[in-house]
C-alpha atoms as one frame of an Amber mdcrd trajectory, in Angstrom:
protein
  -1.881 -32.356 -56.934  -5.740 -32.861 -57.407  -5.990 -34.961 -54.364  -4.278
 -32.153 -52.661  -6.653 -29.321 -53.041  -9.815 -31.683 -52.985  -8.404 -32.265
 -49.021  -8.009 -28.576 -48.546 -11.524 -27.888 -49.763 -13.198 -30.666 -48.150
 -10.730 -29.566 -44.735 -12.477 -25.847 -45.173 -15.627 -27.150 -46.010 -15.778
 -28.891 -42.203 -13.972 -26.024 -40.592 -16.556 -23.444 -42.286 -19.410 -25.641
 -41.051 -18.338 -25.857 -37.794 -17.884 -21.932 -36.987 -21.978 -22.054 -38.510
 -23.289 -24.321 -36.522 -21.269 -22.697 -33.365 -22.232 -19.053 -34.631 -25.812
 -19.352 -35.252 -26.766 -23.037 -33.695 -27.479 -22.384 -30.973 -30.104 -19.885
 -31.887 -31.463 -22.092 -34.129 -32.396 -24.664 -31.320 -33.386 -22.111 -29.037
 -37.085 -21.476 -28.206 -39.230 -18.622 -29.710 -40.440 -17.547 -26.005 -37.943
 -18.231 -22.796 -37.444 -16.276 -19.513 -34.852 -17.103 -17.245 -35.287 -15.126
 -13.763 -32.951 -15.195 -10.829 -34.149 -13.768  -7.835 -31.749 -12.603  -4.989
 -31.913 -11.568  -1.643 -28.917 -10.771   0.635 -29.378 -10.249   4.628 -27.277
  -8.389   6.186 -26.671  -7.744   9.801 -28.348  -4.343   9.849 -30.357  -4.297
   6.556 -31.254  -6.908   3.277 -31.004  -6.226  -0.388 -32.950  -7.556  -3.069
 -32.607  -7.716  -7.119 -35.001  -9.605  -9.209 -32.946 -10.315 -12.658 -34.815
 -11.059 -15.840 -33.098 -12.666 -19.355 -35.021 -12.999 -22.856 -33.361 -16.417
 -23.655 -35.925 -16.794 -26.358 -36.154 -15.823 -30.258 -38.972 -13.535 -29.836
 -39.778 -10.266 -27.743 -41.651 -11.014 -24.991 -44.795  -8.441 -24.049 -47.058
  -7.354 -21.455 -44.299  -8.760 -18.165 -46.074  -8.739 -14.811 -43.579  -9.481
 -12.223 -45.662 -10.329  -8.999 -43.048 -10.038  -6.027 -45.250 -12.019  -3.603
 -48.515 -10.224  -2.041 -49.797  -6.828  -4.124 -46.571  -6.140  -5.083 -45.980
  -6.317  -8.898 -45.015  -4.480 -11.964 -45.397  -4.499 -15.179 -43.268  -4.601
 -18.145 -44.422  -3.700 -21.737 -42.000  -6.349 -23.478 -38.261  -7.583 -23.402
 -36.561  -7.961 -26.759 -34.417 -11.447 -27.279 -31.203 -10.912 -25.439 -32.254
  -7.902 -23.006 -31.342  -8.387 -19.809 -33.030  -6.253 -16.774 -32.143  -5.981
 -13.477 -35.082  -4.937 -11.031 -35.648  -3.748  -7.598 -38.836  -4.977  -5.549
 -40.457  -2.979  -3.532 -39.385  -2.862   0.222 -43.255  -3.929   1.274 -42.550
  -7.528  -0.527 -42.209 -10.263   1.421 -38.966 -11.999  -0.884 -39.960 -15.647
  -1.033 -40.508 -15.820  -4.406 -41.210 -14.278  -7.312 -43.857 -15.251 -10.157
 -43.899 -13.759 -13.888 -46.330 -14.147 -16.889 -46.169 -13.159 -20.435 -48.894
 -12.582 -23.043 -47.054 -15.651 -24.639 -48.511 -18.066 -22.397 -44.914 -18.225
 -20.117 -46.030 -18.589 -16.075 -43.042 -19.095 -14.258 -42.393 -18.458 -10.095
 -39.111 -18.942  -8.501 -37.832 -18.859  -5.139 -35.298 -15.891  -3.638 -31.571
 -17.608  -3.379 -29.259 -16.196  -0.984 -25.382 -15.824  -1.614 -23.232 -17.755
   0.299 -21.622 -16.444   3.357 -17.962 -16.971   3.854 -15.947 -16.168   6.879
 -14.868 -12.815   7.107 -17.144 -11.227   4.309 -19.466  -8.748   4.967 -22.638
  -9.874   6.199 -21.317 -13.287   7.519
């Protein structure tokens, strides 16, 4: 009977350790300061659409954002709290090749525009 409940306890002992580490580890082995950005352009027949999105993947808010769209184009961004996620227009003047941002924490990252794939038959292809 003893060895009986010492399995169950040990069994939810694991099982309660497991749902941690799943809840809350991979926050703990995340970075304070981390910025994904995907920038996107679309051309179309007639016209082309552009979204710039940006992802706090860090622990900590990120402040003072300057987005530089290529050129003088840019904007600026007070801060991002962890897990915001904003979707942004540039302006029509930039030239969409890629996209640079910095952060008061010392992040300087610059990515290239990715276009969707085209598939017969879909709009645009």
């Amino acid at each position: 009977m003893r060895r009986g409940i010492l399995v169950v306890i040990i069994g939810v002992i694991i099982v309660s350790s497991g749902l941690l580490i799943l809840v809350y580890g991979f926050n703990i082995f995340s970075e304070d300061y981390n910025l994904e950005i995907d920038p996107l352009k679309d051309e179309q027949n007639l016209f082309s659409t552009a979204r710039v999105a940006l992802s706090n993947t860090g622990k900590l808010p990120l402040t003072n954002v300057i987005i530089n769209y290529g050129g003088q184009s840019t904007e600026s961004i007070e801060s991002i709290s962890p897990g915001q996620k904003l979707l942004l227009s540039p302006p029509e003047n930039a030239p969409l090749d890629f996209v640079t941002v910095t952060t008061s924490e010392g992040l300087n990252l610059t990515k290239t525009y990715r276009t969707p794939i085209k598939l017969p038959g879909m709009m645009g292809s």
